[in-house]
PDB file of N, CA, C and O in Angstrom, chain B, residues numbered from 101:
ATOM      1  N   UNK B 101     -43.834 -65.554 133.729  1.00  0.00           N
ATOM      2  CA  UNK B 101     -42.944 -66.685 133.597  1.00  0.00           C
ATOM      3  C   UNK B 101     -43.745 -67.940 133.298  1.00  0.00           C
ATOM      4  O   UNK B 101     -44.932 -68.124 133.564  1.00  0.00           O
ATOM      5  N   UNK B 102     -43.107 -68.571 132.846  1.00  0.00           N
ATOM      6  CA  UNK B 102     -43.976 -70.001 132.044  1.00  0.00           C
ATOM      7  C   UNK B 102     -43.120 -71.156 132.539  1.00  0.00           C
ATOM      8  O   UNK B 102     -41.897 -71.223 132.661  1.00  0.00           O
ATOM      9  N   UNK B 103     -44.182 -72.149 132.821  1.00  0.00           N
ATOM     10  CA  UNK B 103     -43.430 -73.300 133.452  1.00  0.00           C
ATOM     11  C   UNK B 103     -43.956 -74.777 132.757  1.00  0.00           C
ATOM     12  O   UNK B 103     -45.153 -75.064 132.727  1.00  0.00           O
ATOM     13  N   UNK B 104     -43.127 -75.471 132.326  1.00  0.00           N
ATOM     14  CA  UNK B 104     -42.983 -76.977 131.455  1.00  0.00           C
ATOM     15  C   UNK B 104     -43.933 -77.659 131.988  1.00  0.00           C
ATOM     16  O   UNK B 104     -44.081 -77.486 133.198  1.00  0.00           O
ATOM     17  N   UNK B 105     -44.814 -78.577 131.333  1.00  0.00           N
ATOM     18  CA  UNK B 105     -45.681 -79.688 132.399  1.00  0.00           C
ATOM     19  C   UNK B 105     -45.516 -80.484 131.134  1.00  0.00           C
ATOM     20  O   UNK B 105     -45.433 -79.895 130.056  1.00  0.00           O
ATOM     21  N   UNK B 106     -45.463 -81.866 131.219  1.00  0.00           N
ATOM     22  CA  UNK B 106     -46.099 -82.562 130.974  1.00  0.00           C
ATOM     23  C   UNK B 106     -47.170 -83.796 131.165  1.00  0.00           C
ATOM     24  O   UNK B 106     -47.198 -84.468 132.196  1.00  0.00           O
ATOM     25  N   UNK B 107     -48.045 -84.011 130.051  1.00  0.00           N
ATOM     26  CA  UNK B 107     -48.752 -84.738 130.572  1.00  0.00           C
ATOM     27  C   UNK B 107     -49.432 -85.886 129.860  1.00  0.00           C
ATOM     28  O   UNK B 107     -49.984 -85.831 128.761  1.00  0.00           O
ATOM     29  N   UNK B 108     -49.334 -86.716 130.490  1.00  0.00           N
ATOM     30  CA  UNK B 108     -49.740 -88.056 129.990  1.00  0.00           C
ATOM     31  C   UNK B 108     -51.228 -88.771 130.012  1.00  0.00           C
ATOM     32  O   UNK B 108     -52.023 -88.698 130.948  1.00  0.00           O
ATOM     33  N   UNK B 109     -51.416 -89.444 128.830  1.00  0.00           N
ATOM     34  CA  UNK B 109     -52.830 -89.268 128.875  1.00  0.00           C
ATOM     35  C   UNK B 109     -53.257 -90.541 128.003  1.00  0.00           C
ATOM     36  O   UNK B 109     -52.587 -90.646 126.975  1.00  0.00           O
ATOM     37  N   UNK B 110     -53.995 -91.292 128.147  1.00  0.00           N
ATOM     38  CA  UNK B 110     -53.831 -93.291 128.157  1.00  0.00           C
ATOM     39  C   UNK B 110     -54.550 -93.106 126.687  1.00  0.00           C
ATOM     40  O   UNK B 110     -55.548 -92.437 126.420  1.00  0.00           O
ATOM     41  N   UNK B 111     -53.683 -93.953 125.766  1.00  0.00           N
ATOM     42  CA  UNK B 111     -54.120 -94.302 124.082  1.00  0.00           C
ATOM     43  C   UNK B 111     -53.794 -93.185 123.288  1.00  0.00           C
ATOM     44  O   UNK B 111     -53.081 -92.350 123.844  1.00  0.00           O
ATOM     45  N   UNK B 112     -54.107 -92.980 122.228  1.00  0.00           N
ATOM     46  CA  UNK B 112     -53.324 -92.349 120.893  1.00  0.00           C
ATOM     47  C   UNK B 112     -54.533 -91.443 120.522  1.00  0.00           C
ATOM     48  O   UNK B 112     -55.629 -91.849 120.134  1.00  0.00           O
ATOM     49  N   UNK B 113     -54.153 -90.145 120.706  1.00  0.00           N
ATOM     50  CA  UNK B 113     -54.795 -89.274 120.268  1.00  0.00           C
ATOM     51  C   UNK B 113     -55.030 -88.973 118.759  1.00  0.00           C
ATOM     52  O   UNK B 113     -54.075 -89.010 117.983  1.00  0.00           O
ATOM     53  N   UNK B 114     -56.432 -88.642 118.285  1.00  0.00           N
ATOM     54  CA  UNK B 114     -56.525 -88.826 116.981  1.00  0.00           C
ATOM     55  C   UNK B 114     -56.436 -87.365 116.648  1.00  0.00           C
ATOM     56  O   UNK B 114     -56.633 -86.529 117.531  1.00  0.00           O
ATOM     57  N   UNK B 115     -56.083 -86.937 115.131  1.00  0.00           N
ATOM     58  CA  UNK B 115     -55.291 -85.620 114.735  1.00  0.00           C
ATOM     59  C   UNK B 115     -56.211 -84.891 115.033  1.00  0.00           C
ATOM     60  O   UNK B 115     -55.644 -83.911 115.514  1.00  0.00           O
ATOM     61  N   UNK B 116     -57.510 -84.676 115.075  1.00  0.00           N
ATOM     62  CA  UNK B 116     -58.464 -83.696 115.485  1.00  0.00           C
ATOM     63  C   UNK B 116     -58.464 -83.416 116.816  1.00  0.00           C
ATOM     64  O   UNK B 116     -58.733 -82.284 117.215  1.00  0.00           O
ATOM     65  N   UNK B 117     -58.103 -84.609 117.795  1.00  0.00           N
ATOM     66  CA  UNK B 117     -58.210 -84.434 119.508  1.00  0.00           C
ATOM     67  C   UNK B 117     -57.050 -83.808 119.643  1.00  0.00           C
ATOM     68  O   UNK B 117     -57.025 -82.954 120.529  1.00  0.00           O
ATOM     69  N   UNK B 118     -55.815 -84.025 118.860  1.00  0.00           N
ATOM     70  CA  UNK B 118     -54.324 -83.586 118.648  1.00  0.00           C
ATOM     71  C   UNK B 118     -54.371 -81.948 119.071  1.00  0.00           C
ATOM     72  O   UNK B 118     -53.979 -81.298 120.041  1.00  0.00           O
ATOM     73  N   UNK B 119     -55.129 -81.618 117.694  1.00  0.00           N
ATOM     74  CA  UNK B 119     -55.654 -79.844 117.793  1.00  0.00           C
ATOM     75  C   UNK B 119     -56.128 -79.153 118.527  1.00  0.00           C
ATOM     76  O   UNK B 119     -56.082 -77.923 118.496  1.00  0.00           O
ATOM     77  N   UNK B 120     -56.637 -79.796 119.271  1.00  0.00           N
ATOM     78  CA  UNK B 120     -57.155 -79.384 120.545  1.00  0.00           C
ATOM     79  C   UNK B 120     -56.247 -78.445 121.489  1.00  0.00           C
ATOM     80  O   UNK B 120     -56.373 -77.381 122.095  1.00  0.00           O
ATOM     81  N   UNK B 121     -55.145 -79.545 121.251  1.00  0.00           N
ATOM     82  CA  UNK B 121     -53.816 -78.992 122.342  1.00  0.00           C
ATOM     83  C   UNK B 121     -52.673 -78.352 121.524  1.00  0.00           C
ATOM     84  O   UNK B 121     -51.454 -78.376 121.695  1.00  0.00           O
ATOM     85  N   UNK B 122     -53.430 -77.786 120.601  1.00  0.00           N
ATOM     86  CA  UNK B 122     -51.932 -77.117 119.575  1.00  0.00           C
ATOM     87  C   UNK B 122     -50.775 -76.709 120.101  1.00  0.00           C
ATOM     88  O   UNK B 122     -49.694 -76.769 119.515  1.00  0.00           O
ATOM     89  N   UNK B 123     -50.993 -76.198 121.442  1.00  0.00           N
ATOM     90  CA  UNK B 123     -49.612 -75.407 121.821  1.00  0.00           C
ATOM     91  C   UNK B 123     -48.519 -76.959 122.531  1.00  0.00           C
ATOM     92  O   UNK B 123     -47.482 -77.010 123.193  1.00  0.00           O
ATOM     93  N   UNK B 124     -48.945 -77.440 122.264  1.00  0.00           N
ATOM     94  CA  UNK B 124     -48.221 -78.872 123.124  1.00  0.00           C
ATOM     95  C   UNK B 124     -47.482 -79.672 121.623  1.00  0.00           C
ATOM     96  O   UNK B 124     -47.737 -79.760 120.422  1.00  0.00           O
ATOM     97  N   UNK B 125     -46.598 -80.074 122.447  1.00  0.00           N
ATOM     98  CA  UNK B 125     -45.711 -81.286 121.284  1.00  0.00           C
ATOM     99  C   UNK B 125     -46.000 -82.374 121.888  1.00  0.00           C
ATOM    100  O   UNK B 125     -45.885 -82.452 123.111  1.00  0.00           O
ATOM    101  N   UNK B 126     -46.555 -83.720 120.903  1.00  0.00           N
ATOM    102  CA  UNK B 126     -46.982 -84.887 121.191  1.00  0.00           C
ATOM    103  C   UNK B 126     -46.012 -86.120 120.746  1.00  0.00           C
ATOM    104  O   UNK B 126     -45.556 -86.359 119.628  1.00  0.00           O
ATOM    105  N   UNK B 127     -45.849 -86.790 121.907  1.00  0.00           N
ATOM    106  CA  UNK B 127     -45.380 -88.247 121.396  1.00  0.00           C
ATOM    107  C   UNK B 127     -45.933 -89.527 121.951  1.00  0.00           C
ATOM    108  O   UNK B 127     -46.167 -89.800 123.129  1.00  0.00           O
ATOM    109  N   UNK B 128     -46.088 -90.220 120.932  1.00  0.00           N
ATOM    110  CA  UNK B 128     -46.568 -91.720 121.067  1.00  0.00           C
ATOM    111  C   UNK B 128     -46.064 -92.401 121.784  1.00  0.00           C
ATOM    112  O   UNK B 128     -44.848 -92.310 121.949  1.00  0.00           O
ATOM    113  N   UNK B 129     -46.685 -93.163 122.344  1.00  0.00           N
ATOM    114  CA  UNK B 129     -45.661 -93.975 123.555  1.00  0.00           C
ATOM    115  C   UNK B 129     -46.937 -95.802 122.837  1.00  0.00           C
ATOM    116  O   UNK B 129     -47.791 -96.031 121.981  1.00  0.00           O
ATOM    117  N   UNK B 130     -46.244 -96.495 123.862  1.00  0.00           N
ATOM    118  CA  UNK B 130     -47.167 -98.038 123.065  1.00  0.00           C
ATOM    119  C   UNK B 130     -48.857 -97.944 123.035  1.00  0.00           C
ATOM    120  O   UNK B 130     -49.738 -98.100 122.190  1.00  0.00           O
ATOM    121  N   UNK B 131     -48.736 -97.435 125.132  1.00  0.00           N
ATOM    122  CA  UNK B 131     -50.052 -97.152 125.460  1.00  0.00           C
ATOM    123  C   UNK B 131     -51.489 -95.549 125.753  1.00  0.00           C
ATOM    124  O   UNK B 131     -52.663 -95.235 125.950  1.00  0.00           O
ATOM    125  N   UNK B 132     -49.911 -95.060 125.529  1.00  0.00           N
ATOM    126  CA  UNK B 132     -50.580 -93.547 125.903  1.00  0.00           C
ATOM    127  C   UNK B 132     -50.089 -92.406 124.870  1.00  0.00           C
ATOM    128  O   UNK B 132     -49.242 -92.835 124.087  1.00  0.00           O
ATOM    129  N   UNK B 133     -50.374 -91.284 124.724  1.00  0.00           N
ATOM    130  CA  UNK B 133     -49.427 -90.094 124.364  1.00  0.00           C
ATOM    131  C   UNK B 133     -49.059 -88.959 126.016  1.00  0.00           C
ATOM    132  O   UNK B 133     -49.439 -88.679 127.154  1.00  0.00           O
ATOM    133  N   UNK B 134     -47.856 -88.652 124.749  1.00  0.00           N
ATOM    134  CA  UNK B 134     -47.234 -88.146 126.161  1.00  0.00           C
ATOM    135  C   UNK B 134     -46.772 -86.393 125.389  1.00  0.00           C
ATOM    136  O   UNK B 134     -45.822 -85.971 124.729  1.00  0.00           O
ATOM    137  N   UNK B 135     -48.263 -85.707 126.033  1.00  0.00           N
ATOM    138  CA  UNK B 135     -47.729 -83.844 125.327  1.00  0.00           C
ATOM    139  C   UNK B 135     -46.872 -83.189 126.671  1.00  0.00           C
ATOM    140  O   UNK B 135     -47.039 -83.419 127.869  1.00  0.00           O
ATOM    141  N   UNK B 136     -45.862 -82.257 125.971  1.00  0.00           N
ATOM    142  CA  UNK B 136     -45.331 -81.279 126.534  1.00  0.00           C
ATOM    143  C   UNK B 136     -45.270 -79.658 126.392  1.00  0.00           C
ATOM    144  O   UNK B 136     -44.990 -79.206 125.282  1.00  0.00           O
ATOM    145  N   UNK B 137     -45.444 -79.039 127.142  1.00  0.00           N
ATOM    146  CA  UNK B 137     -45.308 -77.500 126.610  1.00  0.00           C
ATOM    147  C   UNK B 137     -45.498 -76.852 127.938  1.00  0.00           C
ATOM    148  O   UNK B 137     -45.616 -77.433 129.017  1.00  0.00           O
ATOM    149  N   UNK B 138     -45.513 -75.402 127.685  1.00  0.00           N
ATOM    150  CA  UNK B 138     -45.495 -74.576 128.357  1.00  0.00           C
ATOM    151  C   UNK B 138     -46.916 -73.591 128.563  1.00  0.00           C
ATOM    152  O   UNK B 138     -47.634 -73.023 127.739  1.00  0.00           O
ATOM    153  N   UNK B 139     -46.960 -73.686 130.238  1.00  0.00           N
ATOM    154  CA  UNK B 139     -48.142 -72.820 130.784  1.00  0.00           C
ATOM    155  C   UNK B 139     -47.547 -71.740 131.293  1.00  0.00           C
ATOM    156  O   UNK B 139     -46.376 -71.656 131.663  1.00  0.00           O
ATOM    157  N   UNK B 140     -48.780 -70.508 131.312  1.00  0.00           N
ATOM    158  CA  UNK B 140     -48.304 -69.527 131.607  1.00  0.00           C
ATOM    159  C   UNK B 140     -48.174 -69.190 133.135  1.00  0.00           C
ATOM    160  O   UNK B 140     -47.302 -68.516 133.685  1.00  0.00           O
ATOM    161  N   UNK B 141     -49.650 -70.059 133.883  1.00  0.00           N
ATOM    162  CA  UNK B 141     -49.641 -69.994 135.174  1.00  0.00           C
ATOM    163  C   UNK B 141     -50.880 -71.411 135.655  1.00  0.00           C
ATOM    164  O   UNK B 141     -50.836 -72.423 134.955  1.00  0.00           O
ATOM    165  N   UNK B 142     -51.554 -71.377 136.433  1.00  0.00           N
ATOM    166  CA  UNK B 142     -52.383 -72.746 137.216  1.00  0.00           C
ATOM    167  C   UNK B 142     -53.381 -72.521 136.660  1.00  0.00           C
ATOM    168  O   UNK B 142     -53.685 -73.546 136.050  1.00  0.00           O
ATOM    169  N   UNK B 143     -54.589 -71.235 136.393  1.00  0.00           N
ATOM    170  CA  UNK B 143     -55.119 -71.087 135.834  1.00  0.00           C
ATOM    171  C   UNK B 143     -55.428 -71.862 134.016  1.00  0.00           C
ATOM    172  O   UNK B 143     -56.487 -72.330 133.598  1.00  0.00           O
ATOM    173  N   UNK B 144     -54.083 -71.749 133.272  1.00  0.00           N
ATOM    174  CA  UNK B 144     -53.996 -72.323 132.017  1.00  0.00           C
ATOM    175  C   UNK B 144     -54.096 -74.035 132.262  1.00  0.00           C
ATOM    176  O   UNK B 144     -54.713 -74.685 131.418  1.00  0.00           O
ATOM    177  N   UNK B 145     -53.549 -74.657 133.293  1.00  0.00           N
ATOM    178  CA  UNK B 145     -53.217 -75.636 133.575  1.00  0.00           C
ATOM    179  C   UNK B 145     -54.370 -76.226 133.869  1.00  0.00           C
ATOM    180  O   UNK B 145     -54.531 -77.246 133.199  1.00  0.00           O
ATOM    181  N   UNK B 146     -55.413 -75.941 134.758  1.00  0.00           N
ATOM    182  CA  UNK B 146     -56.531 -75.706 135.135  1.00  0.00           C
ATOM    183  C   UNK B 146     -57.770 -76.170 133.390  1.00  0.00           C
ATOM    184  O   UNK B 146     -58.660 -76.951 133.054  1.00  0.00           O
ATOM    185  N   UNK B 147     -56.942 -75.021 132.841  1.00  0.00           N
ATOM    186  CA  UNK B 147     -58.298 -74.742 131.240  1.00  0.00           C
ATOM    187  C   UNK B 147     -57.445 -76.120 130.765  1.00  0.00           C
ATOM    188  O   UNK B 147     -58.306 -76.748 130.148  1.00  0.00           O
ATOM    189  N   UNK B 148     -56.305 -76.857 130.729  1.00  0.00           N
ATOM    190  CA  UNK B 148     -56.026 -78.067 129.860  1.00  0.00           C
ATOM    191  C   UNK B 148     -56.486 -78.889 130.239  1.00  0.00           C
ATOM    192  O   UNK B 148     -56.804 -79.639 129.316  1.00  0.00           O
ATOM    193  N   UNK B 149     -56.923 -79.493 131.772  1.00  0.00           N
ATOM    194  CA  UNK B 149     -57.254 -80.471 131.986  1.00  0.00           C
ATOM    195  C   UNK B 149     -58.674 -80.075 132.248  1.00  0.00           C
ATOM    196  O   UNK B 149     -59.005 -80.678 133.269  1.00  0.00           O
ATOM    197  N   UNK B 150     -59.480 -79.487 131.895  1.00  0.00           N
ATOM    198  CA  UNK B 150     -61.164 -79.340 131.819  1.00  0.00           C
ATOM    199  C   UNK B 150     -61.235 -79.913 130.516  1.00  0.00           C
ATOM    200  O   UNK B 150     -61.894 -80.927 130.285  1.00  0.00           O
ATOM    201  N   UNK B 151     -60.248 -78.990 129.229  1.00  0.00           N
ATOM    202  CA  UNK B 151     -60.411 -79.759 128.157  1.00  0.00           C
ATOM    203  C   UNK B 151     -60.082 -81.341 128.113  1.00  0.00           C
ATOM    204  O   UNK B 151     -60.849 -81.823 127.280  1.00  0.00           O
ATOM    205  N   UNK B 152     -59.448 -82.117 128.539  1.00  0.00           N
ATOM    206  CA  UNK B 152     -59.199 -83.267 129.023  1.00  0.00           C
ATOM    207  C   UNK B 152     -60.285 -83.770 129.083  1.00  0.00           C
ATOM    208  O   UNK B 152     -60.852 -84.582 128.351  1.00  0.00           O
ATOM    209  N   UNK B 153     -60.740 -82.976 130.505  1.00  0.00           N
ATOM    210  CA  UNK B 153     -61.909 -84.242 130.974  1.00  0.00           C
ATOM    211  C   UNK B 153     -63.208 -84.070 130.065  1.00  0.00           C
ATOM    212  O   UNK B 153     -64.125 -84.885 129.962  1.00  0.00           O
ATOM    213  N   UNK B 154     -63.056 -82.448 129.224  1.00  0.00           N
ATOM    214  CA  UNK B 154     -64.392 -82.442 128.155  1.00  0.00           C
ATOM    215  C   UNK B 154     -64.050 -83.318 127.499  1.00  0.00           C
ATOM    216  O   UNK B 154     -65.126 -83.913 127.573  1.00  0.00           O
ATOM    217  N   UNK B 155     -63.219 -84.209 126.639  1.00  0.00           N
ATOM    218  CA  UNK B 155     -62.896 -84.757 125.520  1.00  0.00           C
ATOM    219  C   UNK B 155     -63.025 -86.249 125.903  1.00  0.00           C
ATOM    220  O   UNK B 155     -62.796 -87.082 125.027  1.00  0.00           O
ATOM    221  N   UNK B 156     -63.385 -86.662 127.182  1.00  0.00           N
ATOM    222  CA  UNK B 156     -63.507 -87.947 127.751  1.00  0.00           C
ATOM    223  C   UNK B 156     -62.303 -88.503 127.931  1.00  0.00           C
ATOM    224  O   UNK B 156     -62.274 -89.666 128.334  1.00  0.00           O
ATOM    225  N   UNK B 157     -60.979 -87.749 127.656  1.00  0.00           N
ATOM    226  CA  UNK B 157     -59.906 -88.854 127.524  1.00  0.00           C
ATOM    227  C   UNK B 157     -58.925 -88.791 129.225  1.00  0.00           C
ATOM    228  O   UNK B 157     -58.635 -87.833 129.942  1.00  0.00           O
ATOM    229  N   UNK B 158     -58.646 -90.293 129.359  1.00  0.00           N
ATOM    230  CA  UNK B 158     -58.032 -90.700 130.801  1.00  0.00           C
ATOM    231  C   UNK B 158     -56.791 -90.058 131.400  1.00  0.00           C
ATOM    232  O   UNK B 158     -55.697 -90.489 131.036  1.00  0.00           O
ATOM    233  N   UNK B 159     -56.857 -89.055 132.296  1.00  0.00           N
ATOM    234  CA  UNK B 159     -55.715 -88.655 132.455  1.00  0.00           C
ATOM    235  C   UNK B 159     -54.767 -89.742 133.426  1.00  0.00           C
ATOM    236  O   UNK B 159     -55.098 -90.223 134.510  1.00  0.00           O
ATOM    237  N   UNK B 160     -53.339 -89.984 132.579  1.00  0.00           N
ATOM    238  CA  UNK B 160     -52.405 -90.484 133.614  1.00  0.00           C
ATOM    239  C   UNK B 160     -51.961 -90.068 134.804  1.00  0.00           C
ATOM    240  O   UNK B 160     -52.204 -90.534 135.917  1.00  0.00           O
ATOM    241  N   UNK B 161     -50.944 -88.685 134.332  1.00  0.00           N
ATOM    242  CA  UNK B 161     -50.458 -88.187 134.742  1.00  0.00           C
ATOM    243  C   UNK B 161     -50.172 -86.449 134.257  1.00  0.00           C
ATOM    244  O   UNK B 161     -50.248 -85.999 133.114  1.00  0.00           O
ATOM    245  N   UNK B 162     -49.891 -85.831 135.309  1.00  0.00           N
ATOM    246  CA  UNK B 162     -49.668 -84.538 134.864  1.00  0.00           C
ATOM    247  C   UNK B 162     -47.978 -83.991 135.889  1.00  0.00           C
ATOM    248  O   UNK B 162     -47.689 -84.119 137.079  1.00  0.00           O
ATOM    249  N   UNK B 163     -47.439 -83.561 135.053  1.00  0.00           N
ATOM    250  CA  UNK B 163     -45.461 -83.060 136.200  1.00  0.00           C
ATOM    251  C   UNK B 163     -45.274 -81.603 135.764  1.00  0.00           C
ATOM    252  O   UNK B 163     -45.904 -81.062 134.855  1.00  0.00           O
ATOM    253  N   UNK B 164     -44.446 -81.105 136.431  1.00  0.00           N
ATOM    254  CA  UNK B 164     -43.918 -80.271 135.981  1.00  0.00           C
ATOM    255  C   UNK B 164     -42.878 -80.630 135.568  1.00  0.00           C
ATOM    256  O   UNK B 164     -42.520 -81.590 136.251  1.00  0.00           O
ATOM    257  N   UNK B 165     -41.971 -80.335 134.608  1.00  0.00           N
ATOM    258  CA  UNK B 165     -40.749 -80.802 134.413  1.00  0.00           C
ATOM    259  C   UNK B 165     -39.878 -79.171 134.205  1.00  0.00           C
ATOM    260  O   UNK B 165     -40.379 -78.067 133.992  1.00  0.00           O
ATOM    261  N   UNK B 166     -38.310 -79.591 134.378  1.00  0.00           N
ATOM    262  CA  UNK B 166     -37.345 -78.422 133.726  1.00  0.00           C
ATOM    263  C   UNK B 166     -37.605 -78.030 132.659  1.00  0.00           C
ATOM    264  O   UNK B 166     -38.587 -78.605 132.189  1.00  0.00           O
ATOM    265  N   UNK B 167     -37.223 -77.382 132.107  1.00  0.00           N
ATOM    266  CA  UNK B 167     -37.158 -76.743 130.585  1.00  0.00           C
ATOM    267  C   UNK B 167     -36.047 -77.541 129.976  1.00  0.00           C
ATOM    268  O   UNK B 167     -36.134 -77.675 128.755  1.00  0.00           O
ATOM    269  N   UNK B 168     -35.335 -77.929 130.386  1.00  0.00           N
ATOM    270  CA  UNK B 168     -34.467 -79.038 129.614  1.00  0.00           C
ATOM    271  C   UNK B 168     -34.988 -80.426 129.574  1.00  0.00           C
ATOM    272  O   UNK B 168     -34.224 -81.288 129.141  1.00  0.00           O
ATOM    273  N   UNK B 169     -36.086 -80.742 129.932  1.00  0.00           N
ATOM    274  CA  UNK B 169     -36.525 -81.862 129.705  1.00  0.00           C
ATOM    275  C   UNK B 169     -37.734 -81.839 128.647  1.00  0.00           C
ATOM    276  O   UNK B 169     -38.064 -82.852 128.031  1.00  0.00           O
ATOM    277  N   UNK B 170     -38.399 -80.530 128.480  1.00  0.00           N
ATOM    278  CA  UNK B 170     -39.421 -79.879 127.845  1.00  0.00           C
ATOM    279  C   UNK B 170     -39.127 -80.101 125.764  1.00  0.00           C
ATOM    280  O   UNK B 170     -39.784 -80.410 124.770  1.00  0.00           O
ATOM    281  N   UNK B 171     -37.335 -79.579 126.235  1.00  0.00           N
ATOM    282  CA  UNK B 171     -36.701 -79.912 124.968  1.00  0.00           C
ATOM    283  C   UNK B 171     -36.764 -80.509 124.265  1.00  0.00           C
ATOM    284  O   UNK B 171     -36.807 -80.090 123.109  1.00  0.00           O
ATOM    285  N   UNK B 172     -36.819 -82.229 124.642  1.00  0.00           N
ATOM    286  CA  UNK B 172     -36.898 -83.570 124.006  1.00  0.00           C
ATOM    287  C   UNK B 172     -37.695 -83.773 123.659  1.00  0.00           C
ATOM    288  O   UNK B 172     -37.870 -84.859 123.108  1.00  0.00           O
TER     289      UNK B 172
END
């Protein structure tokens, strides 16, 4: 079973840092981007935010959200 997170992460990711997170849908916000998608378990969740902190970039925030919020 797979569960929604998203996560927020301070300034505008450039299309190469973008790729990084292929399986995620990204949106711009003024100050941050804000990706959503689906993990398979804590482990995966775990491997996104190592890549995170490899890539130097600031994590905001990280949620789980519904799958109806995943939608938008």
């Amino acid at each position: 079973m797979q569960t929604a997170y998203e996560i927020r992460i301070r300034g505008r990711l450039s299309d190469d840092v973008n790729e990084a997170f292929a399986d995620f849908t990204a949106a711009v916000k003024p100050a941050e981007t804000v990706m959503r998608g689906d993990l398979r378990d804590q482990a995966e969740l775990h491997g996104i935010l190592e890549r995170i902190r490899a890539l130097g970039l600031e994590l905001i925030e990280v949620r789980q959200i519904d799958d109806a919020a995943s939608q938008r």
